[in-house]
Backbone as a ProteinNet text record, in pm:
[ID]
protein_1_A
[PRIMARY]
XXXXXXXXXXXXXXXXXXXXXXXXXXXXXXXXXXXXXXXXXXXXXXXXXXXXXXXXXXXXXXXXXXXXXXXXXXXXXXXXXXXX
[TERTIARY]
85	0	89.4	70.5	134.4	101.1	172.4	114.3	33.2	-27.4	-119.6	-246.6	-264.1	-320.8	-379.7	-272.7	-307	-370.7	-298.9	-422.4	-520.4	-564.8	-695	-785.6	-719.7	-806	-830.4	-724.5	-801.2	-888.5	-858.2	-964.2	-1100.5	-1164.4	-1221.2	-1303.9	-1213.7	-1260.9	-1324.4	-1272.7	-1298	-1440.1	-1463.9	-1595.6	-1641.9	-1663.7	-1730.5	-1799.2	-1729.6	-1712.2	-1812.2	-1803.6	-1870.3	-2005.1	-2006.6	-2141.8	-2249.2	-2212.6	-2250.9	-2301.3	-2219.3	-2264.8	-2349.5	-2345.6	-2433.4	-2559.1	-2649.2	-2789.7	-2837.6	-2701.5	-2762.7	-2744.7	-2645	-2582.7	-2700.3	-2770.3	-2866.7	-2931.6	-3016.9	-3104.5	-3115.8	-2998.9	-2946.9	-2996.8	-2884.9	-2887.1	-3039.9	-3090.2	-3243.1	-3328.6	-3329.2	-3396.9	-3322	-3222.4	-3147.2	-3245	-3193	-3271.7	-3373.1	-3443.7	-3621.6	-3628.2	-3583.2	-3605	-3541.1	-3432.8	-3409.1	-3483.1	-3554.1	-3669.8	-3767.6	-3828.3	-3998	-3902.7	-3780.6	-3752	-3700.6	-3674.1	-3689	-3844.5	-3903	-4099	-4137.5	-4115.4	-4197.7	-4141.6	-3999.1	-3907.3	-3867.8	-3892.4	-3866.9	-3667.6	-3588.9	-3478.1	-3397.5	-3501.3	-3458	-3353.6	-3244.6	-3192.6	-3218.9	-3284.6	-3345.3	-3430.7	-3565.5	-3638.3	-3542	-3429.8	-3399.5	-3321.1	-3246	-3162	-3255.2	-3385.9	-3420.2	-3503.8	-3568.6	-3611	-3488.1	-3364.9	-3266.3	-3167.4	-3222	-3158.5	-3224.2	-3381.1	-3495.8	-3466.8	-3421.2	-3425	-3323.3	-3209.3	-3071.1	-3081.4	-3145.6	-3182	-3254.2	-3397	-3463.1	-3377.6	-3308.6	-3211.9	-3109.8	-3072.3	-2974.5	-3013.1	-3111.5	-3235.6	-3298.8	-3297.9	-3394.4	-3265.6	-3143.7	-3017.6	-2948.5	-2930	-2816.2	-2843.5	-2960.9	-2927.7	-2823.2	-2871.1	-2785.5	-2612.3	-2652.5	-2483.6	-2404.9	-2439.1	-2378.6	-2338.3	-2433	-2390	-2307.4	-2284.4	-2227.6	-2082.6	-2031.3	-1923.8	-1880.4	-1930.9	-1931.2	-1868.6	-1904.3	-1860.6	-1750.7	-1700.8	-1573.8	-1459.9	-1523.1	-1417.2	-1406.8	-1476.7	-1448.2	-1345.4	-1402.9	-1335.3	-1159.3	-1171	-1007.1	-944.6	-1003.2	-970	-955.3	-987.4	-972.7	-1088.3	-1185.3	-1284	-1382.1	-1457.1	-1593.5	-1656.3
-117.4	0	123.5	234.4	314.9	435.4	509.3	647.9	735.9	710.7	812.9	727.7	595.7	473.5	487.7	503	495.9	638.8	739	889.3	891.7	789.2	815.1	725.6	601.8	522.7	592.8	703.4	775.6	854.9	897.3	1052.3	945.7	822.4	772.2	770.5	705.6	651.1	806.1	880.7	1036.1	1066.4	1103.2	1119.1	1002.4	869.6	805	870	865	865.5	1004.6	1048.7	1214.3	1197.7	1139.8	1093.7	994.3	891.3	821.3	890.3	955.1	1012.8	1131.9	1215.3	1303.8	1307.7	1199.8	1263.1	1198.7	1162.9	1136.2	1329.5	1308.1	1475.5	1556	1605.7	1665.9	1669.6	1553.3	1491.7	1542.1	1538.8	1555.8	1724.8	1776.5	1928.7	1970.2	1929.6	1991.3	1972.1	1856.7	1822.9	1889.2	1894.5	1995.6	2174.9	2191.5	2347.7	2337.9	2260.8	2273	2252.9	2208.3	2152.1	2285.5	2323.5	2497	2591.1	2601.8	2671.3	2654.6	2529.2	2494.6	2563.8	2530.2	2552	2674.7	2775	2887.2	2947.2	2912.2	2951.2	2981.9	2832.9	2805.7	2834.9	2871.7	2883.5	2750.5	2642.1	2518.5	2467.7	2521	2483.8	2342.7	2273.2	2070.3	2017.3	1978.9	1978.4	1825.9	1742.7	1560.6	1673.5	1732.7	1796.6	1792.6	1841.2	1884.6	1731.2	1693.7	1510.1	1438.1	1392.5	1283.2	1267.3	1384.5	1386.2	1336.5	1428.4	1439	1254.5	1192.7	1035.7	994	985.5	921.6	953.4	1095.4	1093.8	1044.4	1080.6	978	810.5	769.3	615.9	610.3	674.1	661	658.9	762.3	794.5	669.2	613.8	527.4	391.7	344.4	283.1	248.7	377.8	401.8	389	479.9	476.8	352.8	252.8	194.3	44.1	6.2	-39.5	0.8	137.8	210.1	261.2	294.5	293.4	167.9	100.5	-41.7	-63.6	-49.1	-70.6	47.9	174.5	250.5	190.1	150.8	83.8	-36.4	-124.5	-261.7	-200.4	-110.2	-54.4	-7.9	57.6	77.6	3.8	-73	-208.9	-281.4	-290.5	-346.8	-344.6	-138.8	-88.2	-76.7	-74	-30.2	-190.8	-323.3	-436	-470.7	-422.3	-478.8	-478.2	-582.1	-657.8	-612	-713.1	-660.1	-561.3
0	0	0	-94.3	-147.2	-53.9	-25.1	49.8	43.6	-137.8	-140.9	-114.7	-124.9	-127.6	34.7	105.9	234	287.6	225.3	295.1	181.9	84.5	71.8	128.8	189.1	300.6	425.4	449.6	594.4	581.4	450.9	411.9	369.8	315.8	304.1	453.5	597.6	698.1	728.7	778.1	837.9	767.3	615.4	542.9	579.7	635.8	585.4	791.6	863.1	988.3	1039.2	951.8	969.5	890.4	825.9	748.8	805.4	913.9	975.4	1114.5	1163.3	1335	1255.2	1164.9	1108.2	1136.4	1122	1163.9	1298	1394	1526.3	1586.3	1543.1	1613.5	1555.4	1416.1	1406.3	1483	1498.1	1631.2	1722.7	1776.4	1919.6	1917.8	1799.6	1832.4	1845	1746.1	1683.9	1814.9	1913.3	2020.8	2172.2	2131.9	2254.7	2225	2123.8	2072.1	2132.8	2080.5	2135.6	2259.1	2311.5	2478.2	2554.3	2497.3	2574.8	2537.2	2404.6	2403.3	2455.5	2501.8	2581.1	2736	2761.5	2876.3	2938.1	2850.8	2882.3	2877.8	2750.9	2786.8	2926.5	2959.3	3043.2	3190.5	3244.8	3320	3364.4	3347.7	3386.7	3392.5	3449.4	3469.1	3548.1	3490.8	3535.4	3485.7	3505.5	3367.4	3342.4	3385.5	3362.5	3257.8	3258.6	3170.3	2998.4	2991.6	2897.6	2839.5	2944.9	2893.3	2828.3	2933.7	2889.1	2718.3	2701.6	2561.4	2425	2500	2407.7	2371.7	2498.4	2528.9	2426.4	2449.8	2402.4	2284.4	2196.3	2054.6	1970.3	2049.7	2014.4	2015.8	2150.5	2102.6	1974.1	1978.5	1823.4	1728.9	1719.5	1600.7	1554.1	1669.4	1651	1615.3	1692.5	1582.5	1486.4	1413.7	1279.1	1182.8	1203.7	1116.1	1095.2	1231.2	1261.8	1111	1042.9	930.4	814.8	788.7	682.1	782.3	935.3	934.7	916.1	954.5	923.9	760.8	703.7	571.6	508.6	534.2	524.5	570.8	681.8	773.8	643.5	627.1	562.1	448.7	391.1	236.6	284.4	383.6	392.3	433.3	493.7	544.6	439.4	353.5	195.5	74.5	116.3	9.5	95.7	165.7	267.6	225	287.4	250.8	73.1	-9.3	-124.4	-192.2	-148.5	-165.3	-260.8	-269.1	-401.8	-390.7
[MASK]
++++++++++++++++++++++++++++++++++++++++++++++++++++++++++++++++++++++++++++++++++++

């Protein structure tokens, strides 16, 4: 494996790596936002109030994605290994 061979297998892992955690972190953010907005509304300063929605949407998230991250992963362990 040649050097340029090899920093385009890292630059491969990194995009593939940032593309995969991508729409848990949306998630996360988009449900963090909202939960400091209902929680300033309303003055409610809990901070369980603001976690547990944000747990609950990250599990969903990780859930609903974790078919396609996987196969996202598989294609790269493929393509890094050789393979078909």
């Amino acid at each position: 494996m040649g050097e340029t061979e090899l920093v385009e297998s890292v630059r491969q892992a990194l995009l593939s790596g940032i593309l995969v955690i991508a729409p848990v972190l949306i998630v996360a953010f988009g449900v963090g936002t909202l939960m400091g907005l209902v929680q300033a509304a309303t003055g409610i300063q809990e901070q369980v109030v603001g976690l547990v929605p944000r747990l609950v949407a990250i599990a969903a998230a990780l859930v609903l994605m974790m078919p396609w991250m996987l196969e996202r992963m598989v294609e790269l362990v493929r393509s890094c290994a050789g393979g078909p």
